[in-house]
Jmol script that loads the backbone (N, CA, C; Angstrom):
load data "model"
ATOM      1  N   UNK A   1       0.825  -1.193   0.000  1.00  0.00           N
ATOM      2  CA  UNK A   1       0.000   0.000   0.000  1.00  0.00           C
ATOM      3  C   UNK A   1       0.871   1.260   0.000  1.00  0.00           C
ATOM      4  N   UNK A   2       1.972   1.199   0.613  1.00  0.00           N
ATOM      5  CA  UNK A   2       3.077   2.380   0.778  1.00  0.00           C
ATOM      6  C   UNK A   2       3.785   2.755  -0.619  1.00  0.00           C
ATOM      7  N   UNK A   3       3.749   1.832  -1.227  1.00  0.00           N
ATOM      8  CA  UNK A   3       4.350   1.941  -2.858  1.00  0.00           C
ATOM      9  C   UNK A   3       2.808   2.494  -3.842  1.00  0.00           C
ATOM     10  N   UNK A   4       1.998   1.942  -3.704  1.00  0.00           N
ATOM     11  CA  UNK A   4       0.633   2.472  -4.432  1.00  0.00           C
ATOM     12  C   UNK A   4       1.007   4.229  -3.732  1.00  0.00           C
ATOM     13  N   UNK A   5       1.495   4.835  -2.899  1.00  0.00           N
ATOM     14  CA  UNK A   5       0.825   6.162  -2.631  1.00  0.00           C
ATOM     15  C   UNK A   5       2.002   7.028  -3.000  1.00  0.00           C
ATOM     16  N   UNK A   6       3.109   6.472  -3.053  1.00  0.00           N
ATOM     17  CA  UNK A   6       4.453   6.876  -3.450  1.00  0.00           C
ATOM     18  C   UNK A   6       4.305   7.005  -4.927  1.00  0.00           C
ATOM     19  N   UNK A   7       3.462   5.759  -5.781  1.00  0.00           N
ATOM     20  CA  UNK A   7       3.384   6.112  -7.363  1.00  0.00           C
ATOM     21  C   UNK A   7       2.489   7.354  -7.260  1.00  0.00           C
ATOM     22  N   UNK A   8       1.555   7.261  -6.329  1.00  0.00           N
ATOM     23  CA  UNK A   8       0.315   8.143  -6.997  1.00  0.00           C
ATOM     24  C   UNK A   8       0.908   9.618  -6.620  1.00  0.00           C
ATOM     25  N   UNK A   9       2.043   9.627  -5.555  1.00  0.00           N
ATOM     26  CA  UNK A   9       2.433  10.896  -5.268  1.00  0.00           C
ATOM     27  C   UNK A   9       3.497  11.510  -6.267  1.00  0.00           C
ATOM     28  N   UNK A  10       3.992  10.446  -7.174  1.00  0.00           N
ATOM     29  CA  UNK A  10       5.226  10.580  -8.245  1.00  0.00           C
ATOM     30  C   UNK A  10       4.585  11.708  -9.719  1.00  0.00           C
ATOM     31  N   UNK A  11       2.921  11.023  -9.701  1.00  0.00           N
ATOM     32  CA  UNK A  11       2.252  11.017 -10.935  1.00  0.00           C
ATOM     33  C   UNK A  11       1.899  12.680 -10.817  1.00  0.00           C
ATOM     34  N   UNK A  12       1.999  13.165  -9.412  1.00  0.00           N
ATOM     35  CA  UNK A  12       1.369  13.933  -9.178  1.00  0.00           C
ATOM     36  C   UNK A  12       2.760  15.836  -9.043  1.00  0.00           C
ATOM     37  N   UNK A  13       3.468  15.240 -10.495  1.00  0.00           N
ATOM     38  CA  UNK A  13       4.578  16.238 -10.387  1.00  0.00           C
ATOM     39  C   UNK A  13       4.287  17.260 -11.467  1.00  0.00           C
ATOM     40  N   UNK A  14       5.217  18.173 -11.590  1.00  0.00           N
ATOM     41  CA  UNK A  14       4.791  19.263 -11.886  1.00  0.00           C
ATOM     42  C   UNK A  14       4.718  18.831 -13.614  1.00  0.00           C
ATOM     43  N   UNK A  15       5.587  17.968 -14.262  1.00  0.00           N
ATOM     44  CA  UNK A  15       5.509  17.264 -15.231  1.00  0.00           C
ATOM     45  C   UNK A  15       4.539  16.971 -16.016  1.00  0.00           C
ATOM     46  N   UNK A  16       3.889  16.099 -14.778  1.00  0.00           N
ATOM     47  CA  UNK A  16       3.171  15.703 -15.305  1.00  0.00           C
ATOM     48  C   UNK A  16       1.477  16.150 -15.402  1.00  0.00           C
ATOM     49  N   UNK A  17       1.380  17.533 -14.765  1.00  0.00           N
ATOM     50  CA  UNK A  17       0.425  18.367 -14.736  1.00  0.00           C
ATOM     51  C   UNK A  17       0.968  19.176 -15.790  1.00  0.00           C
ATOM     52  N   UNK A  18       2.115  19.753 -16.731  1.00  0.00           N
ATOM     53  CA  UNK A  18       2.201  19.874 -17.629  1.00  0.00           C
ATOM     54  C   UNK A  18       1.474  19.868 -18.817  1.00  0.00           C
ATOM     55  N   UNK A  19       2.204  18.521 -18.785  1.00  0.00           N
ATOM     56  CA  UNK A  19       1.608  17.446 -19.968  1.00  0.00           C
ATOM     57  C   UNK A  19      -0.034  17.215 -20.131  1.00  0.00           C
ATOM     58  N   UNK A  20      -0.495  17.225 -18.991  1.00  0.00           N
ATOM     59  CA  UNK A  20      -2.021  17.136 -19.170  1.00  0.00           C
ATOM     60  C   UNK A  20      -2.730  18.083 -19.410  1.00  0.00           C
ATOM     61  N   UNK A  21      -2.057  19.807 -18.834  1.00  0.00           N
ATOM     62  CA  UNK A  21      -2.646  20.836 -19.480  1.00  0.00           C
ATOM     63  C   UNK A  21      -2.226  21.127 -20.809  1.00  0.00           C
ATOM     64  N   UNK A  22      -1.280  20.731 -21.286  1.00  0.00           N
ATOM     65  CA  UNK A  22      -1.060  21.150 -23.020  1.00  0.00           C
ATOM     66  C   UNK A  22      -2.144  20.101 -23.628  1.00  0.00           C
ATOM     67  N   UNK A  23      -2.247  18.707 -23.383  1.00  0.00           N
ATOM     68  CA  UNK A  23      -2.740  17.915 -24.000  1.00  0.00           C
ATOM     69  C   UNK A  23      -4.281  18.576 -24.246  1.00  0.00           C
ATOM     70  N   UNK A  24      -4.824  18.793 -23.081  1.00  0.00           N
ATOM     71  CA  UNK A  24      -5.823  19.463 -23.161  1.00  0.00           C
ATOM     72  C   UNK A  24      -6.583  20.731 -23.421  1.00  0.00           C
ATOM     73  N   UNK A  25      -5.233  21.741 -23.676  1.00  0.00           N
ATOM     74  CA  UNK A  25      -5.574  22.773 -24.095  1.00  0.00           C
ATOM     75  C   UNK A  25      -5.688  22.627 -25.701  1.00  0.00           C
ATOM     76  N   UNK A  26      -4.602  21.400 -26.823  1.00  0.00           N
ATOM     77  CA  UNK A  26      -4.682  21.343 -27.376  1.00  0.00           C
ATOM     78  C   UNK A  26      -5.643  20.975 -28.000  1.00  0.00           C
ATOM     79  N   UNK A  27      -6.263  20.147 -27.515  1.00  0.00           N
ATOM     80  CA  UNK A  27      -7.529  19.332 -27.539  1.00  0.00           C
ATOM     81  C   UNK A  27      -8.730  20.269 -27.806  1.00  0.00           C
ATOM     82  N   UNK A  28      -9.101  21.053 -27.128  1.00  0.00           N
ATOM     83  CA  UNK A  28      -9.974  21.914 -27.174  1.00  0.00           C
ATOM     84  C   UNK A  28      -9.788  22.951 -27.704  1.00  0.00           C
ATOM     85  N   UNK A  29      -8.675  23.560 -28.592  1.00  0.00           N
ATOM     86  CA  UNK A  29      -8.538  23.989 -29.634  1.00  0.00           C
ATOM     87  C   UNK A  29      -8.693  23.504 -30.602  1.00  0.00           C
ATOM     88  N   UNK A  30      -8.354  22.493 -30.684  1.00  0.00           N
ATOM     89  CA  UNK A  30      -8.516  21.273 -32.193  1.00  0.00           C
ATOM     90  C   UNK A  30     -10.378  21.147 -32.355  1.00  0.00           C
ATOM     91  N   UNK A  31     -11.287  20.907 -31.236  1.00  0.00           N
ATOM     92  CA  UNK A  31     -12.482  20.774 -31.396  1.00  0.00           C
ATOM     93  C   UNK A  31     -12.861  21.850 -31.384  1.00  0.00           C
ATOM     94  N   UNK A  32     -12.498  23.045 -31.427  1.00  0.00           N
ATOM     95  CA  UNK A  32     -13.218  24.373 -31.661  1.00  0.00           C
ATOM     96  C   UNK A  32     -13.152  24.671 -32.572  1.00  0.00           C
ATOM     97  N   UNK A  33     -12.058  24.191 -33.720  1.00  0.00           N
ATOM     98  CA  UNK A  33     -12.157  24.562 -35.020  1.00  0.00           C
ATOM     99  C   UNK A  33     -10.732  25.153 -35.247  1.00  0.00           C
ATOM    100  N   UNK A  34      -9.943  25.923 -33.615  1.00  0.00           N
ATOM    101  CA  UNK A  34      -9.250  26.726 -34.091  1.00  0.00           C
ATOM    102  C   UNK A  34      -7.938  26.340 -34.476  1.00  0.00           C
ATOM    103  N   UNK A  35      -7.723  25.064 -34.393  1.00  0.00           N
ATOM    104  CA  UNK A  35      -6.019  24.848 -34.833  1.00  0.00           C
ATOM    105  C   UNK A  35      -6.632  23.144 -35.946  1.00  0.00           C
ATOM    106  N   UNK A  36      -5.560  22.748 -36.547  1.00  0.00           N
ATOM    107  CA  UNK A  36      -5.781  21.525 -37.701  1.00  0.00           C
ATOM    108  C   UNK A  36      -5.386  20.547 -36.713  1.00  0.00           C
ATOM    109  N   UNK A  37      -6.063  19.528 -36.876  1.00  0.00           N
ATOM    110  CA  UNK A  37      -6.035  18.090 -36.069  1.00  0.00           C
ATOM    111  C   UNK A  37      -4.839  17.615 -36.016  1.00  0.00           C
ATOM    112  N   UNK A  38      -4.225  17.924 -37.419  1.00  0.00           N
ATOM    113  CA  UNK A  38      -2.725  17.294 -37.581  1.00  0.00           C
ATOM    114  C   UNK A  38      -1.770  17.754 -36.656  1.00  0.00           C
ATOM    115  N   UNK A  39      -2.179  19.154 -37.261  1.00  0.00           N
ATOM    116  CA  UNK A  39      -0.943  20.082 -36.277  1.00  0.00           C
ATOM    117  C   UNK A  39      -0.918  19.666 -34.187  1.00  0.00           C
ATOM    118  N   UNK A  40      -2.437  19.435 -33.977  1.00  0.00           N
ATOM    119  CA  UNK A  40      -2.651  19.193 -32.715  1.00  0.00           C
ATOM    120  C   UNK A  40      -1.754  17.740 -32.073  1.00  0.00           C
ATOM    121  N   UNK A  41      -2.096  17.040 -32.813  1.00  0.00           N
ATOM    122  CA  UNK A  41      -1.400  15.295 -32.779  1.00  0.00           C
ATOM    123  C   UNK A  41      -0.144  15.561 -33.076  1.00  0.00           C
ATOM    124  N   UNK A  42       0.507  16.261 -33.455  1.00  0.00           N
ATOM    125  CA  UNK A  42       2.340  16.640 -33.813  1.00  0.00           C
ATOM    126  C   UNK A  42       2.509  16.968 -32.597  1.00  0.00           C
ATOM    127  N   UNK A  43       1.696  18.226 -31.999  1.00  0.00           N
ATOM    128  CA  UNK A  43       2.049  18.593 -30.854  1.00  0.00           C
ATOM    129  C   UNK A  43       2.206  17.785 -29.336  1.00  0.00           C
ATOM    130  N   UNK A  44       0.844  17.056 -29.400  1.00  0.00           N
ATOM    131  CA  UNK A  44       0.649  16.380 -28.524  1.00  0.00           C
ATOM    132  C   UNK A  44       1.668  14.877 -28.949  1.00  0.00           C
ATOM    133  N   UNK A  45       2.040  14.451 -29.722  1.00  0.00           N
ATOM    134  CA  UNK A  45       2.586  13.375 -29.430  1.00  0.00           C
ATOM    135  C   UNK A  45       4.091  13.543 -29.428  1.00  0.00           C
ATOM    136  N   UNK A  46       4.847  14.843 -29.567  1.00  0.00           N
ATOM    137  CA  UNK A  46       5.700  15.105 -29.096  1.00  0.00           C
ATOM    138  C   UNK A  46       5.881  15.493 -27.179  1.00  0.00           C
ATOM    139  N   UNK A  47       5.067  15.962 -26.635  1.00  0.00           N
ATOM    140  CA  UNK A  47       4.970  16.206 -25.673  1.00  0.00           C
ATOM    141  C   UNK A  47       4.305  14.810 -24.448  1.00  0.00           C
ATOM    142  N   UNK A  48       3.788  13.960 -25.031  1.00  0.00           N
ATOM    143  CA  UNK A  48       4.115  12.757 -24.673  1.00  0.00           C
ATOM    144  C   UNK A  48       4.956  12.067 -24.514  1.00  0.00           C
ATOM    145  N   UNK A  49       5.542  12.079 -25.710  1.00  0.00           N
ATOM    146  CA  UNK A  49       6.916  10.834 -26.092  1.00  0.00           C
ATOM    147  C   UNK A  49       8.013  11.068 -25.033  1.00  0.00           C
ATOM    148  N   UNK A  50       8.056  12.532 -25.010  1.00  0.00           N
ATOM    149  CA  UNK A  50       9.154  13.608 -24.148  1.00  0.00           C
ATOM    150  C   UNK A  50       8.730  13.225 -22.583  1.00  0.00           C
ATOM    151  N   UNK A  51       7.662  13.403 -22.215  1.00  0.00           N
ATOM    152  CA  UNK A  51       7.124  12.917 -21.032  1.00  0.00           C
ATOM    153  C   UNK A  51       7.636  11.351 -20.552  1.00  0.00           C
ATOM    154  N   UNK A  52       7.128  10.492 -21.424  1.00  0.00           N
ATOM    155  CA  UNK A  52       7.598   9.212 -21.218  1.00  0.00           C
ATOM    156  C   UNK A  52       8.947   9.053 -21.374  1.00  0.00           C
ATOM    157  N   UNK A  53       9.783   9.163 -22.560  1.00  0.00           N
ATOM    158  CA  UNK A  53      10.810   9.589 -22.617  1.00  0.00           C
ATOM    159  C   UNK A  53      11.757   9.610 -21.498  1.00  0.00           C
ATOM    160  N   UNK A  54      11.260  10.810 -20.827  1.00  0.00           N
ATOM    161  CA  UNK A  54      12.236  10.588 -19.290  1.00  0.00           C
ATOM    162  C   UNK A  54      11.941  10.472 -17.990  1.00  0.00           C
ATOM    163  N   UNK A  55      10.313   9.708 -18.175  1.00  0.00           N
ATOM    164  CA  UNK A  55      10.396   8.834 -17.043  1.00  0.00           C
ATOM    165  C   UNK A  55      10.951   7.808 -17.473  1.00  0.00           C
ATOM    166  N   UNK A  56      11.115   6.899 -18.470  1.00  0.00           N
ATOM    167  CA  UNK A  56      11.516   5.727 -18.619  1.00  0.00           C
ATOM    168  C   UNK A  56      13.319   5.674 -17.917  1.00  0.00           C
ATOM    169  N   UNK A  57      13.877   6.935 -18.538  1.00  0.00           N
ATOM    170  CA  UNK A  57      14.918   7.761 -18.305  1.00  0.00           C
ATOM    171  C   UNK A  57      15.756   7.070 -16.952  1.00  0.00           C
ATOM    172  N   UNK A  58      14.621   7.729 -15.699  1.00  0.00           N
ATOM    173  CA  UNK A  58      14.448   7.776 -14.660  1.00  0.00           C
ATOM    174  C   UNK A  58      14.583   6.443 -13.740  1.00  0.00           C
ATOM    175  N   UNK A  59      13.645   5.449 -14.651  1.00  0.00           N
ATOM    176  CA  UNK A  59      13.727   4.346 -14.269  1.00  0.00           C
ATOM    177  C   UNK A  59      14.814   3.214 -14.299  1.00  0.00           C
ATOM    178  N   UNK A  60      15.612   4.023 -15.448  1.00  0.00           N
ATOM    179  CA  UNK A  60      16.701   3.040 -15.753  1.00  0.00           C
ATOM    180  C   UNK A  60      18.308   3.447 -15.056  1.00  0.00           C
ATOM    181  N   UNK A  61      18.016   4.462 -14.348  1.00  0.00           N
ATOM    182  CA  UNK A  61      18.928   5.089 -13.539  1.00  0.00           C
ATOM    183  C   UNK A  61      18.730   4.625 -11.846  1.00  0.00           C
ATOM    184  N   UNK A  62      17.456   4.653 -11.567  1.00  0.00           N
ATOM    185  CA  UNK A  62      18.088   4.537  -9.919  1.00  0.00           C
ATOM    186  C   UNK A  62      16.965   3.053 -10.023  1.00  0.00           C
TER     187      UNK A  62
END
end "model"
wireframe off; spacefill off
backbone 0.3
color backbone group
């Protein structure tokens, strides 16, 4: 149970509140009409990859 609250406290970094506000700001630009779907998914799946990217990073270090 001490490891479940340690992940959920990991998830809960500045990172990764980041990542969820671009994703979603993008998002709701893309459904408003105001930016191209493509351009949105370039964005967002760079800012993922980067996210994962270096947690994986992270993991392979300590």
């Amino acid at each position: 149970m001490e490891e479940f609250w340690k992940n959920l406290a990991a998830l809960v970094k500045v990172k990764t509140i980041v990542t969820l506000v671009v994703i979603g700001v993008f998002a709701a630009l893309a459904l408003g009409g105001r930016l191209q779907p493509d351009t949105v998914m370039t964005i967002v799946t760079m800012v993922v990859a980067f996210y994962f990217g270096t947690q994986s990073g992270r993991q392979n270090q300590g």
